[in-house]
Backbone bond lengths (Angstrom), bond angles and torsions (degrees), N, CA, C in turn:
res aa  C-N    CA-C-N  psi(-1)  N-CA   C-N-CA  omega(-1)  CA-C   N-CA-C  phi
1 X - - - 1.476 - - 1.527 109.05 -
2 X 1.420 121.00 149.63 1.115 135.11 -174.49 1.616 126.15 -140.36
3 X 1.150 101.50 -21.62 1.579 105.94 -161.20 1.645 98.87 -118.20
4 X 1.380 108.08 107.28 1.431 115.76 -166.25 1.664 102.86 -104.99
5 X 1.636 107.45 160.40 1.312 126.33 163.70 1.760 100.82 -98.50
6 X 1.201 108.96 120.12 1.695 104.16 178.06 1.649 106.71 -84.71
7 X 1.163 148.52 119.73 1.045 127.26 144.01 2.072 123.24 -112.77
8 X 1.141 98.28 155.00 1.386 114.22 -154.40 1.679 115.73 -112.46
9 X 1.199 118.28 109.45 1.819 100.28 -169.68 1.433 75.91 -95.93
10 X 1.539 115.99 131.43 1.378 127.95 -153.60 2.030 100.07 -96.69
11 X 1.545 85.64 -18.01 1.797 84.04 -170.46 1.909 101.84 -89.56
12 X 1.551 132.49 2.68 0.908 115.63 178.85 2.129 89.76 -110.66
13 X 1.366 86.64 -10.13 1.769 73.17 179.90 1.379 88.12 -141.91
14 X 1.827 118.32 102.53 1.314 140.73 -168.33 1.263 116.06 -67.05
15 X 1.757 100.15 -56.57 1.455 131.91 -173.03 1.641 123.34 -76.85
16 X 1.691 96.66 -21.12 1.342 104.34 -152.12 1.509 151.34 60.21
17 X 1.461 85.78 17.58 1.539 93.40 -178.90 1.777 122.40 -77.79
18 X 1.154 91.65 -27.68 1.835 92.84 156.60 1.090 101.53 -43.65
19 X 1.642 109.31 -85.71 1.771 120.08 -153.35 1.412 112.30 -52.03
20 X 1.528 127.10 -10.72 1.332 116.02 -168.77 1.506 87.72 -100.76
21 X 1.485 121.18 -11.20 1.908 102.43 179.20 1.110 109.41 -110.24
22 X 1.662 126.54 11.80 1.445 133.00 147.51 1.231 111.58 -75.12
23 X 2.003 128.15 -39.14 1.506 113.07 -149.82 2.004 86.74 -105.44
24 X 1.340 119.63 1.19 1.335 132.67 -176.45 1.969 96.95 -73.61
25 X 1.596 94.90 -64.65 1.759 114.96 -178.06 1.771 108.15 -45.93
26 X 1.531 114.38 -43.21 0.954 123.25 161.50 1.405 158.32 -42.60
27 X 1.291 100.34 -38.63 1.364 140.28 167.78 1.557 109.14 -80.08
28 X 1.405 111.98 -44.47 0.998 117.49 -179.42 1.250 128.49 -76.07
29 X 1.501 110.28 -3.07 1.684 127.50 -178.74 1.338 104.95 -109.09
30 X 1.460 98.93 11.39 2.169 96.90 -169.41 1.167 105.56 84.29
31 X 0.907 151.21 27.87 1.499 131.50 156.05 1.234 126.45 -133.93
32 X 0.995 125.26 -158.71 1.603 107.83 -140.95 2.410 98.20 -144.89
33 X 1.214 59.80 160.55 2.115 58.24 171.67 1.973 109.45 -166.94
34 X 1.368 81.73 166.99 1.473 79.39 -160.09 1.844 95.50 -133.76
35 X 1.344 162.95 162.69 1.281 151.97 150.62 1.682 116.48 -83.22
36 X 1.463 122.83 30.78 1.540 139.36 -142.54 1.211 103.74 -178.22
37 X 1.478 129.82 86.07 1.687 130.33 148.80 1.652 108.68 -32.73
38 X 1.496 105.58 131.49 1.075 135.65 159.70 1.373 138.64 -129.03
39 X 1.293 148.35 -165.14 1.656 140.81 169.22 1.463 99.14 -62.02
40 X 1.439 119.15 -33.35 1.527 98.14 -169.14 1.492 131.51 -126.06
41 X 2.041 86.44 46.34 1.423 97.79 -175.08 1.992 100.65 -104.20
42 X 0.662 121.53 110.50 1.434 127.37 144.75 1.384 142.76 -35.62
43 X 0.863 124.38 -45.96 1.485 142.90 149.89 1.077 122.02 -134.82
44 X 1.400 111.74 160.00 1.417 122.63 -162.47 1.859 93.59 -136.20
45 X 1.771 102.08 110.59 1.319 119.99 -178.29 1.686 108.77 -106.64
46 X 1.507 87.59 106.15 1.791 109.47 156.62 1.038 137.54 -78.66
47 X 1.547 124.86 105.26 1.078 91.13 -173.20 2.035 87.15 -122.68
48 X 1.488 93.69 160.97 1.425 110.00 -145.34 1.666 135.36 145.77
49 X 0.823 119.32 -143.93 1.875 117.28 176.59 1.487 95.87 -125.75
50 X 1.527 95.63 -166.31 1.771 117.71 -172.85 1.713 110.04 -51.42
51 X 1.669 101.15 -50.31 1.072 130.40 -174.87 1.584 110.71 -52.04
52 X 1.260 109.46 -62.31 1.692 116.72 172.10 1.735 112.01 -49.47
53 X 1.229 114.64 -16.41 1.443 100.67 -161.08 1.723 84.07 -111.86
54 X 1.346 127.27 -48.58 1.332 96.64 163.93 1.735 142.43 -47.88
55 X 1.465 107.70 -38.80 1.388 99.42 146.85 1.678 139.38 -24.89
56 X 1.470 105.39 -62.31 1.140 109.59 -171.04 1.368 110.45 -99.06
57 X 1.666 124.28 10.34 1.429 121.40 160.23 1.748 99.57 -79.75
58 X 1.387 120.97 -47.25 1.590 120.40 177.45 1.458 101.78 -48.70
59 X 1.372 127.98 -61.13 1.356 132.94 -161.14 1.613 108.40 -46.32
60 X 1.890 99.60 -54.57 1.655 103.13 -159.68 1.739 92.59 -85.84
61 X 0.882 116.72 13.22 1.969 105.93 -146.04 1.727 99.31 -47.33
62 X 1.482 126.84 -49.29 0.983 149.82 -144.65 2.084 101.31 -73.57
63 X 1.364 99.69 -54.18 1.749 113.97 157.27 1.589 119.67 -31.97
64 X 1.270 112.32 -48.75 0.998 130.08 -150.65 2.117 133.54 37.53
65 X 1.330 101.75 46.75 1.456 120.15 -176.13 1.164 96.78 -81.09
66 X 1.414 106.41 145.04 1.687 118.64 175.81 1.665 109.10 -77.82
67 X 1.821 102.03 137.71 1.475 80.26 164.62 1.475 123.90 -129.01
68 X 1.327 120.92 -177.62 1.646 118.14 -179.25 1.308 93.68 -132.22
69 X 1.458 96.20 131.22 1.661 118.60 159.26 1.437 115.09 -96.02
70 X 1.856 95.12 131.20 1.660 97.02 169.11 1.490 95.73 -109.74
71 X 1.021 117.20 162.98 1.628 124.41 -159.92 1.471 107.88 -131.84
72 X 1.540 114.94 95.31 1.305 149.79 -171.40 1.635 99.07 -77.93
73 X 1.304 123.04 -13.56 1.622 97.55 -148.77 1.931 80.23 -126.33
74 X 1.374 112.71 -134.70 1.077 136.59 -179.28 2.041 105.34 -86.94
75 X 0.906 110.23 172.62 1.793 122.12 -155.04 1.326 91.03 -60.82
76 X 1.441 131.01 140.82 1.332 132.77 -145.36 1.720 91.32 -140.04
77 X 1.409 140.66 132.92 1.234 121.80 140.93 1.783 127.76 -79.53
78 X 1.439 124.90 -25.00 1.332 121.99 -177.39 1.719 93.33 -100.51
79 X 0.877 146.94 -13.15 1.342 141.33 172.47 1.900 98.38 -121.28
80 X 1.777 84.57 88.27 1.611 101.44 -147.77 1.988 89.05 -94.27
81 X 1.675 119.52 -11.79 1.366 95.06 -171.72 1.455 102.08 -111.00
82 X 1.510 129.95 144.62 1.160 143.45 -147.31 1.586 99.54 -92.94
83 X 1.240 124.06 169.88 1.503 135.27 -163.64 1.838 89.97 -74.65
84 X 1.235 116.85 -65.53 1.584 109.83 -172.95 1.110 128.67 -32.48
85 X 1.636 111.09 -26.96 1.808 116.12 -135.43 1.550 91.75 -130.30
86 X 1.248 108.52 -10.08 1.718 96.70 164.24 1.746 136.56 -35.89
87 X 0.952 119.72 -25.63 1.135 127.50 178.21 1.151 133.81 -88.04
88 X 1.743 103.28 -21.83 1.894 117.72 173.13 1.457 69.64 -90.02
89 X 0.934 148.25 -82.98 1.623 155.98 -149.76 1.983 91.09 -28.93
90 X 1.234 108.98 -81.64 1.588 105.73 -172.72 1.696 109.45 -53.02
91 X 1.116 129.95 -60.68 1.060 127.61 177.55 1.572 116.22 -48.05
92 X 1.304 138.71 -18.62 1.107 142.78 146.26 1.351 125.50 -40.36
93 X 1.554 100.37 -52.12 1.884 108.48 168.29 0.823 99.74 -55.80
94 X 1.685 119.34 -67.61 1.614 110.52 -159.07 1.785 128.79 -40.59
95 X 1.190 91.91 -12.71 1.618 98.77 -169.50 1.478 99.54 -126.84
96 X 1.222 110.29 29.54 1.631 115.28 177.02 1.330 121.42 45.99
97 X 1.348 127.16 20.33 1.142 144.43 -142.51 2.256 99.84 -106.37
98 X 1.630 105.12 51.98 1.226 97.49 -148.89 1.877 99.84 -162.53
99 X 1.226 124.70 159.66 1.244 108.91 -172.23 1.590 102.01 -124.45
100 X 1.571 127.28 172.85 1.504 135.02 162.68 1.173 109.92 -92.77
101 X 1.618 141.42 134.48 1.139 124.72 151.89 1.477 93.09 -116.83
102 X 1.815 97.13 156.90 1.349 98.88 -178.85 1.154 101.05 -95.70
103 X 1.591 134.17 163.87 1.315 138.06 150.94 1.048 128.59 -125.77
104 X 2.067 121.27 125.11 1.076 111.43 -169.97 1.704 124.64 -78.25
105 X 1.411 107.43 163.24 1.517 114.51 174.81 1.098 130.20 -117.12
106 X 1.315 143.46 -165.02 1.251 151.11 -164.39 1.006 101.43 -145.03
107 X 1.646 140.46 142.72 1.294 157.02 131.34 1.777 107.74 -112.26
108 X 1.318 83.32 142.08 1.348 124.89 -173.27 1.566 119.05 -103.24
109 X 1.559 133.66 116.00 1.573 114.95 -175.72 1.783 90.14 -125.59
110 X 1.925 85.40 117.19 1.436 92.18 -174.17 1.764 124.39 -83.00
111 X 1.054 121.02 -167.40 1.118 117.89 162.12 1.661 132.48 -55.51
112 X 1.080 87.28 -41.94 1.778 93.28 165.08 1.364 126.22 -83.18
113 X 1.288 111.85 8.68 1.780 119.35 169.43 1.252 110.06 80.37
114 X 1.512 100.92 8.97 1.860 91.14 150.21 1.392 138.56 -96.97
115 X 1.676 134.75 164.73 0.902 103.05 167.69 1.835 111.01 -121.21
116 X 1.286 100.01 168.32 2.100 103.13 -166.54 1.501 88.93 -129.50
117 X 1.568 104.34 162.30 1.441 124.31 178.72 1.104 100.79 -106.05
118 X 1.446 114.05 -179.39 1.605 150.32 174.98 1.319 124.71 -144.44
119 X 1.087 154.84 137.20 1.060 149.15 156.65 1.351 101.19 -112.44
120 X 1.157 140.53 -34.36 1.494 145.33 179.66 0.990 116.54 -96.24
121 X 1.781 127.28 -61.36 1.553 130.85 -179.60 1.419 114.87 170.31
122 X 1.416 112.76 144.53 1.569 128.14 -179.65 1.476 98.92 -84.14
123 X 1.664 106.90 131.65 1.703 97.83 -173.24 1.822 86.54 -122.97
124 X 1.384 121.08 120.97 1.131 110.76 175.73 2.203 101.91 -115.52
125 X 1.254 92.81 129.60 1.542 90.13 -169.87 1.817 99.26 -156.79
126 X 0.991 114.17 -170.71 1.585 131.90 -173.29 1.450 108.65 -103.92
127 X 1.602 99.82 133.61 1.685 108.55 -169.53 1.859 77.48 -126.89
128 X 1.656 85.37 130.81 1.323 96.25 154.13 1.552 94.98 120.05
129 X 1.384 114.80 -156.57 1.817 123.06 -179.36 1.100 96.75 -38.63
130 X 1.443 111.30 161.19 1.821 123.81 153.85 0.978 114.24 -54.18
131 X 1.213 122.37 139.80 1.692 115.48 -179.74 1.749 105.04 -170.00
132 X 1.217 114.90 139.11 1.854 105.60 -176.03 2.146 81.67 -103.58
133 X 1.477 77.62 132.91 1.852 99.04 175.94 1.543 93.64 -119.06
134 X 1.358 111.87 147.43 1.203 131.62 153.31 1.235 121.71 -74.91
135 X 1.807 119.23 128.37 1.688 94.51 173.07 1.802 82.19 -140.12
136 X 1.600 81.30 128.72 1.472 103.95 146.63 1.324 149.97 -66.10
137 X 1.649 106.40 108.29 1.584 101.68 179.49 1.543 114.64 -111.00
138 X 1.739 101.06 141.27 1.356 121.98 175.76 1.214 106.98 -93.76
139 X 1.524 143.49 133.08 1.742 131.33 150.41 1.410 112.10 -86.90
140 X 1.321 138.02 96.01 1.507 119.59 157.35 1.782 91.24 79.44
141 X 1.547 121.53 39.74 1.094 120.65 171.03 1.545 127.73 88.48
142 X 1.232 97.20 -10.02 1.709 108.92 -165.61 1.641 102.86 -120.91
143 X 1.490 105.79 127.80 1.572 116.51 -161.34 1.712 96.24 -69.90
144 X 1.198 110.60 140.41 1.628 112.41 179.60 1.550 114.28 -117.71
145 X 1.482 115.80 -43.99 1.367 120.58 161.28 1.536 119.68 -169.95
146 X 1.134 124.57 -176.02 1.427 115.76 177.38 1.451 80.76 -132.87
147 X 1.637 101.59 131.60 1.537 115.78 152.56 1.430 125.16 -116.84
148 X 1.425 92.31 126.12 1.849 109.02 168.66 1.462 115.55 -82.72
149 X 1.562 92.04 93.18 1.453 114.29 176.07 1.522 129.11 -119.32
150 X 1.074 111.68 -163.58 1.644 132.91 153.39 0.893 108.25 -80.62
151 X 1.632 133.83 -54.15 1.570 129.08 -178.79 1.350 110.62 -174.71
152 X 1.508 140.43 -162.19 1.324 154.00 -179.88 1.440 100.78 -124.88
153 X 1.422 119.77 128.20 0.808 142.23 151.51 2.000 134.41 -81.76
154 X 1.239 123.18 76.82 1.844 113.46 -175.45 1.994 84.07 -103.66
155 X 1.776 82.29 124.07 1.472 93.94 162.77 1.743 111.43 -127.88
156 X 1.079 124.08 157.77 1.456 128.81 168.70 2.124 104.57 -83.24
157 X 1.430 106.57 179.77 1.058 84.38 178.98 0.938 129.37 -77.41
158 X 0.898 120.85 -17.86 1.768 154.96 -175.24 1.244 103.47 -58.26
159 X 1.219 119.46 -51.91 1.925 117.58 154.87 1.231 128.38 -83.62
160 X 1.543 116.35 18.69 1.357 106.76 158.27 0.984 150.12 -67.92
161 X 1.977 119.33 -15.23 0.800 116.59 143.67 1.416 118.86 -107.07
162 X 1.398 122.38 80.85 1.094 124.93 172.69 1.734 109.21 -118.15
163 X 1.681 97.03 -103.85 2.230 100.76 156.37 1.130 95.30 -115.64
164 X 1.458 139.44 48.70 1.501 131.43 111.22 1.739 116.85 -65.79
165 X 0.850 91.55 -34.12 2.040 98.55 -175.17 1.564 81.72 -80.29
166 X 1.460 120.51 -93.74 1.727 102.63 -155.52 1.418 114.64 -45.89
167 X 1.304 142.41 5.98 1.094 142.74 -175.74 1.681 114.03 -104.56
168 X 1.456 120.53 -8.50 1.462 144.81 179.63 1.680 117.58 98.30
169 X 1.094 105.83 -8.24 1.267 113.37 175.50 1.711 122.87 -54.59
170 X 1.802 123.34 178.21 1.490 112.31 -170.45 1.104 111.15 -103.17
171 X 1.338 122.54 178.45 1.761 122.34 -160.06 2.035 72.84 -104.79
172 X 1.625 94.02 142.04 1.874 91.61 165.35 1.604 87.70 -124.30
173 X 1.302 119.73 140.44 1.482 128.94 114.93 1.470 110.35 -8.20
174 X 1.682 113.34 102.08 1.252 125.10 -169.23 1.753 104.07 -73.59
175 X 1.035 129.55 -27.74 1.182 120.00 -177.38 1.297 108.99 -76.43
176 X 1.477 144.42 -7.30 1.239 164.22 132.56 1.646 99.93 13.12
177 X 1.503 120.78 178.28 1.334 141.36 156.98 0.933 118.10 -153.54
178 X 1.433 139.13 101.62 1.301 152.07 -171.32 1.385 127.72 173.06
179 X 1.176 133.74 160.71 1.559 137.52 -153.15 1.850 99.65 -124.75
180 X 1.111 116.79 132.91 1.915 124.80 -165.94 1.868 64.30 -127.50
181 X 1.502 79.63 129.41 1.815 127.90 146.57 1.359 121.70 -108.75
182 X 1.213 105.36 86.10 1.723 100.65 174.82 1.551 121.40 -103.60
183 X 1.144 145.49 139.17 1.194 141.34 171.23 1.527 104.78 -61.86
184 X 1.248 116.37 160.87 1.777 117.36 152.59 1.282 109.58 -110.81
185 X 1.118 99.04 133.25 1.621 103.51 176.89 1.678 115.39 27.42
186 X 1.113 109.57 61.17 1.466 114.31 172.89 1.599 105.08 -62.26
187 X 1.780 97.57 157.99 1.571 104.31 -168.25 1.665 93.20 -106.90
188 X 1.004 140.04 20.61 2.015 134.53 133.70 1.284 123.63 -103.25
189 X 1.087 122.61 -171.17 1.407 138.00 -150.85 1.717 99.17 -118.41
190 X 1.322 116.02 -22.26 1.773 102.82 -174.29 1.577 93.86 -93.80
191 X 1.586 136.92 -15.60 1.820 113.71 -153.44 1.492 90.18 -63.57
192 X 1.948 114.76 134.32 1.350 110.38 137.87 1.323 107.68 -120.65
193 X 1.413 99.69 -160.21 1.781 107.23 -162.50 1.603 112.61 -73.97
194 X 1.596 149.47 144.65 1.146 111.72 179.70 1.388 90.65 -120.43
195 X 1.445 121.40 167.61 1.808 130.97 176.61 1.286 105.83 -134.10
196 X 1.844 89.33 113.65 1.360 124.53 168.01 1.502 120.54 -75.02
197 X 1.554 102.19 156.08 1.406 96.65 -164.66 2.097 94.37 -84.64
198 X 1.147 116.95 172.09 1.516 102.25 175.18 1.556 125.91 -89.40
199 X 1.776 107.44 11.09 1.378 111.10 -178.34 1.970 76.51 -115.62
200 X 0.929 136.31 78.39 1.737 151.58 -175.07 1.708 86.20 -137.60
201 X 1.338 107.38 145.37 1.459 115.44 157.79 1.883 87.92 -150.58
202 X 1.767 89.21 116.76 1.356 100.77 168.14 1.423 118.16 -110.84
203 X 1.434 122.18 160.21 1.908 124.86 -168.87 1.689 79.88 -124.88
204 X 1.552 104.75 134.65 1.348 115.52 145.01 1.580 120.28 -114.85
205 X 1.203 122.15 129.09 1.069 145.85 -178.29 1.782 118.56 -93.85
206 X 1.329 110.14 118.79 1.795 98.31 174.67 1.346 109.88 -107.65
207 X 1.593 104.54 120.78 1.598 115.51 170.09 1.875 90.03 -65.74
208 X 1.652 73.54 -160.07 1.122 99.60 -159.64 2.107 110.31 -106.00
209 X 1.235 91.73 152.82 1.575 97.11 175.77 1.538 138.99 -32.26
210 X 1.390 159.12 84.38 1.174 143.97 -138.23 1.435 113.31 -58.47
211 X 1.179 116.28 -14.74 1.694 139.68 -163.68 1.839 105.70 -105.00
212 X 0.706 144.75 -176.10 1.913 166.17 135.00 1.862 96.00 -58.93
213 X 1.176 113.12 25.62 1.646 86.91 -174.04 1.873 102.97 -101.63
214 X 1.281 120.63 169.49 1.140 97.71 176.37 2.297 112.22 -106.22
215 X 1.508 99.24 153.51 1.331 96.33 -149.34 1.661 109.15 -87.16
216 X 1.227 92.75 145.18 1.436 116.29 176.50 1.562 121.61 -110.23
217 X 1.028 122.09 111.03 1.556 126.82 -158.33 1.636 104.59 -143.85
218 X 1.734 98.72 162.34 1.497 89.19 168.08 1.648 104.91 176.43
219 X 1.117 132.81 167.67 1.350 146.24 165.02 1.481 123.42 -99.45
220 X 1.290 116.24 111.86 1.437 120.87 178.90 1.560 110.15 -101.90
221 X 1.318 116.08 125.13 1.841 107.49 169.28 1.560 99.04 -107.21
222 X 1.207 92.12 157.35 1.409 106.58 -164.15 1.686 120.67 2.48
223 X 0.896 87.44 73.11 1.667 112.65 -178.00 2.189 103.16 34.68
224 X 1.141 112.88 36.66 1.068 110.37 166.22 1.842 125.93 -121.98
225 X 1.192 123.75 -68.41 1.283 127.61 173.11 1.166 106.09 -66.40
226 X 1.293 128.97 147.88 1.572 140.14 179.67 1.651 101.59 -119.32
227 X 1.195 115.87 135.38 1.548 121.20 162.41 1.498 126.11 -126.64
228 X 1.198 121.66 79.10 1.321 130.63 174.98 1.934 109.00 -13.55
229 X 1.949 102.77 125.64 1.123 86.88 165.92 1.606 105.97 -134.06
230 X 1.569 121.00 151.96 1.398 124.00 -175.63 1.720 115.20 -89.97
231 X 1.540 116.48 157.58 1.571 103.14 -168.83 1.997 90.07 -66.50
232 X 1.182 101.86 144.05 1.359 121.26 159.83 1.997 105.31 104.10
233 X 1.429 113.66 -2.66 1.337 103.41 -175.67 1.735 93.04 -97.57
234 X 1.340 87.28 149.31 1.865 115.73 167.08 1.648 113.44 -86.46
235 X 1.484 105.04 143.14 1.205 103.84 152.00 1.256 128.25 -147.67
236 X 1.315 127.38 146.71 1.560 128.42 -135.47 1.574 102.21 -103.15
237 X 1.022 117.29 126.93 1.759 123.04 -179.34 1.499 106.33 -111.58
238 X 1.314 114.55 109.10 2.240 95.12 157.05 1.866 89.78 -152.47
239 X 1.678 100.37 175.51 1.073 105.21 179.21 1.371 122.30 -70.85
240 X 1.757 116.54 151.71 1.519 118.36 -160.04 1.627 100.73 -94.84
241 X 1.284 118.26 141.38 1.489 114.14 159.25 1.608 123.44 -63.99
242 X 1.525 109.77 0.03 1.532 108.08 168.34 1.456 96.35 -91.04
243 X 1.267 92.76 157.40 1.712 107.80 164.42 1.943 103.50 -139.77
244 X 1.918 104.64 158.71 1.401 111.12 -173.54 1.653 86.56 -103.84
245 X 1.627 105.13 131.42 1.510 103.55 165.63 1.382 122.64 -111.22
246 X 1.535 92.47 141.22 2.137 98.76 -157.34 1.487 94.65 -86.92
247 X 1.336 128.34 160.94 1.367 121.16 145.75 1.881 102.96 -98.88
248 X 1.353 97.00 139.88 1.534 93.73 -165.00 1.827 88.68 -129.89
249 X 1.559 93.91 154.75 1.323 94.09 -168.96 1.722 108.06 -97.06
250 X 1.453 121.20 -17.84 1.048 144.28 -174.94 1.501 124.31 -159.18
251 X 1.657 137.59 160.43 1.189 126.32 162.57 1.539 119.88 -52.65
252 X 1.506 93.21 -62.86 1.349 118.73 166.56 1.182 138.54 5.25
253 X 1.497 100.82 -31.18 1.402 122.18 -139.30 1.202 99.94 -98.47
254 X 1.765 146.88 -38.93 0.973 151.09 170.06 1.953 108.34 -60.49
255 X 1.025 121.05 -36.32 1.569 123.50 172.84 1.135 108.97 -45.64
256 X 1.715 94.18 -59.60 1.491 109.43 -152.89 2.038 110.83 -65.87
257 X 1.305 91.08 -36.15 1.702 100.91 159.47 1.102 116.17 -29.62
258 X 1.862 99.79 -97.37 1.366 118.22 165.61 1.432 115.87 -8.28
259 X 1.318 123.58 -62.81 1.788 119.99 -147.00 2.123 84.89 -83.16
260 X 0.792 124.19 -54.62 1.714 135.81 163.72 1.475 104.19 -23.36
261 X 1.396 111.42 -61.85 1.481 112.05 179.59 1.362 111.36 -75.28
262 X 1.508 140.60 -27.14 1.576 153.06 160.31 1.134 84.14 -19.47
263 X 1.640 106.71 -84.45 1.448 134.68 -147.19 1.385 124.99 -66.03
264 X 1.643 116.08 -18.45 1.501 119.25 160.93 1.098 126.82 -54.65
């Protein structure tokens, strides 16, 4: 691959002097770049944190171009290659010298008859005062429990360690297939996390307020779009037939994270 989409999280690189000695190195290997996916971009280069590359997996999702994260910020799992190593890292593409993994997602069909992605996780919880809400979960039609929480947590694995981990939930092997139910801050002592199979289609439902207050609810995908939800509406979770494809430089590479992040 040669012909890159550059993108830039502009607040960890102000000046741009990274991006001009990434799209400089580039040029200089023959290839070409553009700040705008098109038919004849090939990869799509982030450079930035976790956060930046989920952006531009929502943005391109539809393209389906592989992308690579360089990791501008603090230890990154989806913007898996480090500031030093960029350069064996690109030169690796160049010589195809590099693998695809796919990663699965989540879509969501909201109340208003749309549907939204995930690559990380649907966070459905309470906006507004403190308040413990009940939310109802269905599996595949069949009532499983109502939790009095903060909110519902559905992550892929890929957000397991994201706020599935600060939330108590398990680290998965991102290349995994399966759906994490985690409570947030549930108000008893038994909620743990449960793991769905990835052919699962679960409905969460928001009761109502424990108080007279009136309710404030909502759906977050990957911590970006918000969708207002009212007490008594459902919203439908299962796995998406899209998937985001990583360019990965090794398997390895998710361990080697992990044990890095152990050790901080």
């Amino acid at each position: 691959m040669n012909n890159f989409c550059v993108i830039t999280n502009t607040i960890k690189d102000p000046d741009h002097a990274f991006t001009d000695a990434v799209c400089s190195f580039i040029t200089s290997h023959g290839g070409t770049y553009t700040d705008s996916a098109d038919d004849r971009t090939q990869c799509i280069l982030v450079l930035g944190g976790d956060g930046t590359v989920l952006q531009a997996a929502g943005t391109y999702l539809e393209r389906g171009i592989p992308l690579l994260g360089i990791n501008l910020g603090t230890l990154g799992y989806l913007a898996e290659i480090e500031k030093n190593a960029w350069k064996e890292a690109l030169l690796r593409v160049f010589s195809d010298n590099y693998e695809i993994e796919n990663r699965m997602m989540l879509e969501g069909l909201c109340p208003d008859g749309r549907v939204r992605y995930a690559l990380n996780d649907v966070v459905i919880s309470r906006n507004g005062p403190p308040q413990i809400l009940g939310f109802d979960v269905f599996v595949n039609g069949q009532f499983l429990n109502t939790f009095s929480a903060d909110g519902i947590l559905l992550s892929t694995p890929t957000g397991s360690t994201a706020y599935n981990l600060s939330a108590g939930g398990p680290i998965v092997e991102p290349s995994a297939r399966l759906i994490l139910l985690t409570p947030v801050c549930p108000h008893t002592l038994n909620n743990r996390s449960i793991v769905l199979s990835p052919e699962d289609e679960v409905q969460i439902g928001v009761g109502h307020p424990s108080r007279s207050l009136e309710i404030e609810a909502g759906a977050v995908f990957d911590g970006g779009e918000f969708v207002q939800l009212s007490a008594g509406e459902r919203i439908t979770i299962r796995e998406s037939k899209k998937t985001v494809r990583l360019v990965k430089m090794g398997r390895k590479s998710f361990l080697e994270t992990l044990h890095r992040k152990m050790q901080g």
